[in-house]
Each structure stands twice: as C-alpha cells, then as structure tokens.
C-alpha positions in Angstrom: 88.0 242.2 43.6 90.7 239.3 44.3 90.3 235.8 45.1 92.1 233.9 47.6 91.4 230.2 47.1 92.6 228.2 50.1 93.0 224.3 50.1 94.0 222.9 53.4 94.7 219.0 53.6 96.1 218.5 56.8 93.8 215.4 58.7 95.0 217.8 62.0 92.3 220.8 62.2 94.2 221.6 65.5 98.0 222.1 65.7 98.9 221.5 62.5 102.2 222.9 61.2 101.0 223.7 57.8 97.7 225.0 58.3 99.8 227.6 60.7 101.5 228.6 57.4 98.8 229.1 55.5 97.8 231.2 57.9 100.1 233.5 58.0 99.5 233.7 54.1 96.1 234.2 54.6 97.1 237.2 57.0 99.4 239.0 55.4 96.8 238.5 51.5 94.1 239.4 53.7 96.1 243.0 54.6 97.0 243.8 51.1 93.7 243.2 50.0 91.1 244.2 52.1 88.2 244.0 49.7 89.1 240.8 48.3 87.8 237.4 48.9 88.8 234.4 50.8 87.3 230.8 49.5 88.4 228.0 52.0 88.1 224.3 51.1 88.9 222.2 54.1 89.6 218.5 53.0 89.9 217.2 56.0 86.4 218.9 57.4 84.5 218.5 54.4 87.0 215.4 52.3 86.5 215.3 48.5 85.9 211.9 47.3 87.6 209.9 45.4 86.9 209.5 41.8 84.7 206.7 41.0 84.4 204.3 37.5 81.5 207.0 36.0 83.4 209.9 37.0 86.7 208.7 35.1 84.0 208.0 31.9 82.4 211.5 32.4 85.4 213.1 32.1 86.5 211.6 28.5 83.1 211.8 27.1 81.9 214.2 24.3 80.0 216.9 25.8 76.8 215.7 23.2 77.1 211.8 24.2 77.1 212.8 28.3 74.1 211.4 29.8 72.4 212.7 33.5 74.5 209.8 35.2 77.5 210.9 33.5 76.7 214.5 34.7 76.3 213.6 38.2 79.3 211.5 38.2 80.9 214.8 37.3 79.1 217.7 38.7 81.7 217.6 41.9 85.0 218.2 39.5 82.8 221.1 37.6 81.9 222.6 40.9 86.2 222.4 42.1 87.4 223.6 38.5 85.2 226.4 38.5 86.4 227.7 42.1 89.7 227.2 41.1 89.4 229.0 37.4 87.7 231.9 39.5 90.9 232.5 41.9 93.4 235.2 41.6 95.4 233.2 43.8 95.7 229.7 45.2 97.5 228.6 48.3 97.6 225.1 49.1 98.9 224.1 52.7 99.6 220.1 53.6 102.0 217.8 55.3 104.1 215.2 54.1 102.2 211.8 55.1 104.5 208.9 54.6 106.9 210.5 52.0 103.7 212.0 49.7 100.8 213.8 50.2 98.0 213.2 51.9 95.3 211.0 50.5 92.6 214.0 51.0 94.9 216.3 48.6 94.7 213.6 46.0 91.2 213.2 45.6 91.4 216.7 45.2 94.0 216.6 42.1 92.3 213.8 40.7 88.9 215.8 40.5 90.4 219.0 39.0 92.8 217.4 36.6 90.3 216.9 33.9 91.5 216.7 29.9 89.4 219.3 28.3 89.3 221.6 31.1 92.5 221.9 33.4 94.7 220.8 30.4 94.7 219.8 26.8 96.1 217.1 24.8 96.3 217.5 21.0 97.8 213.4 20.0 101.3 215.3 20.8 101.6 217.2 23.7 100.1 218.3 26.6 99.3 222.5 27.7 97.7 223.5 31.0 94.9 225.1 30.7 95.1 227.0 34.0 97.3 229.9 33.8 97.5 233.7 34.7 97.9 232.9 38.6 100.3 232.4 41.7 100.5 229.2 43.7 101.8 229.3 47.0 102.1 225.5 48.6 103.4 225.4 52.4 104.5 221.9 53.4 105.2 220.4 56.8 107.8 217.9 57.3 108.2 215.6 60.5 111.9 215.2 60.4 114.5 217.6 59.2 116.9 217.0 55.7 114.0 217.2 53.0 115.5 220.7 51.7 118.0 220.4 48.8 121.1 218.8 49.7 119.5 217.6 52.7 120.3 213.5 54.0 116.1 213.1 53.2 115.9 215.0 50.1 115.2 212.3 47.7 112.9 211.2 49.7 111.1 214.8 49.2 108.0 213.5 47.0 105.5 216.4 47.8 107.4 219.4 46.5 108.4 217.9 43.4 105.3 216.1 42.9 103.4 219.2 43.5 105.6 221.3 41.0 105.2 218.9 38.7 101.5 218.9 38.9 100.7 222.8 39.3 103.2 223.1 36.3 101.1 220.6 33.8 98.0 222.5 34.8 99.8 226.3 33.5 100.9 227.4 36.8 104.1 229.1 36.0 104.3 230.6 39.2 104.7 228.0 41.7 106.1 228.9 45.4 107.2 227.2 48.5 107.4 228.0 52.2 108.3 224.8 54.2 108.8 223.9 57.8 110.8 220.6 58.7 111.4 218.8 61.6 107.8 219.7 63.6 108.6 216.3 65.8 112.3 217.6 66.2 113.5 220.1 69.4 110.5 222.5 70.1 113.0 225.3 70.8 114.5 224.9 67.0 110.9 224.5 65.8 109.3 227.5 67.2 112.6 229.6 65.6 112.0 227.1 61.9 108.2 228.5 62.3 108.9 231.9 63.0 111.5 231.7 60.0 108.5 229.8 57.8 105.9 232.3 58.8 107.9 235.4 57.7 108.6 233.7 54.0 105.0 232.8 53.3 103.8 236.3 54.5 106.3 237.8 52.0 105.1 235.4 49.5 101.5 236.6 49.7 102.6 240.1 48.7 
C-alpha cells in the first residue's frame, strides 16, 4: 500500500494558491491509488519548531554517548525522518515569502536534514541518504517573471533552493508545478490555476 506524504507550509489555511495545488495532487494520487495512504503535516496548523542548541548536539553525537536530554532534544527529527523514510511519495506545496520560503518550511528542513540519517558525509563528500522516491513541490508566486527567462527569475530562491536541497538528500526525482502572479489580474489567474492544476495532476500519475 502507497504513501502519500503531504507537507503544506503556506501560513494561509484559507485561499492559498499552493495549498490549491497540492490539492489537485492529492486528487488525482488519491484516484490512482485508492488503497493507499495519505499523511498530512500542516506547518502552519501544527508549526515544527525550530531547532534548538541540544538538538543541533543530538544530532552529531555517537549513538552510545547520547544521553535522555540529548534524546528528547531529538525525538521530534526521529519522529519527521521516519514519516518521511516511510513515503512512496512526497509532495511539498508553499509560497514564496519574501524571495524564499517560508520560515515554517525551514524548521522543517532543518529537523530532517540530519548527518547520519538523511545524508552521509565520509571526510570527502556528501550522499543522500533518502532515495527511491518522487518529490513533487508546488510554489506560489505573488508577481509574475519568476519562470526561466522571466524579469524576476534570479530572484527565484525557492525552486532552486528546494532542488538543491531534495537533491543532497537522494531525491533524484524532483518536480515542479508553479503558479505566478496570484496578486496579478484574477481573470489571468483563474486561467494560470487551471493551467497549474492540470500539470500537478499529471505529475501525480
């Protein structure tokens, strides 16, 4: 039975662009499996924390040398790396907040990308540690010119940051769906949506 880890961080829980998105891809994964499994983790309903002095210690020391404290500190990232080792498929849906992403997506990354566990370091290079999967990340933009080519494309710092990350972790199957310009002409949005909603529903097959 497949797993369908979801990770919303838009701070909107109504009327928000991306979570739209990732509904769609829930839809359409939903339909094509109809015995699998959907895991939601809502950052903005439930935040993640951010990581803390202990936690940072917990996660570089030896399993024998970790004391209760240390395993507290830590229990939070064991609990998010396991949900995410146990999906078949991730989709992550978030806005762009000020040319990044949003501060309840990185305390997310932070807790999950753990040497030892997520990835591995050997004193010359680095190999992600979570591989065999699909990531599908839909972004919303407020203005329009983010895509490639576009007037605002280098200032774009979500999709490259995110490829950047899911493709340290072993993700080698990283995909976007994007809608721009949400503040823009409603008429052009509604026809950007409709155009966003039919790519992520594709990507979910």
């Amino acid at each position: 039975m497949a797993t369908l880890l979801r990770i919303d961080a838009s701070a909107r829980t109504e009327g928000s662009y991306s979570r739209q998105l990732g509904d769609s891809f829930e839809t359409s994964w939903v339909a094509r499996n109809p015995t699998g499994t959907v895991v939601r983790r809502d950052l903005a309903l439930t935040p993640v924390p951010q990581i803390a002095n202990e936690t940072i210690a917990g996660f570089y020391t030896p399993a024998e040398a970790m004391t209760d404290a240390l395993h507290d500190a830590t229990a939070l990232s064991d609990g998010l790396i396991a949900e995410l080792r146990a999906a078949d498929v991730l989709l992550v849906t978030t806005p762009m907040y000020n040319f990044g992403i949003p501060a309840a997506l990185k305390a997310w990354v932070d807790q999950i990308v753990r040497i030892g566990h997520t990835f591995s370091y050997d004193g010359n290079s680095f190999t992600g540690l979570v591989t065999g999967k699909p990531v599908t990340i839909a972004i919303a933009y407020g203005a329009g010119g983010y895509g490639e080519g576009g007037a605002l494309a280098a200032l774009d710092l979500v999709r490259p940051y995110l490829a950047t990350l899911f493709g340290f972790l072993g993700f080698t199957d990283v995909r976007f769906a994007v809608v721009e310009a949400t503040t823009g002409d409603p008429i052009a949005l509604n026809t950007a949506l409709d155009t966003a909603r039919d790519t992520i529903a594709a990507l979910a097959a």
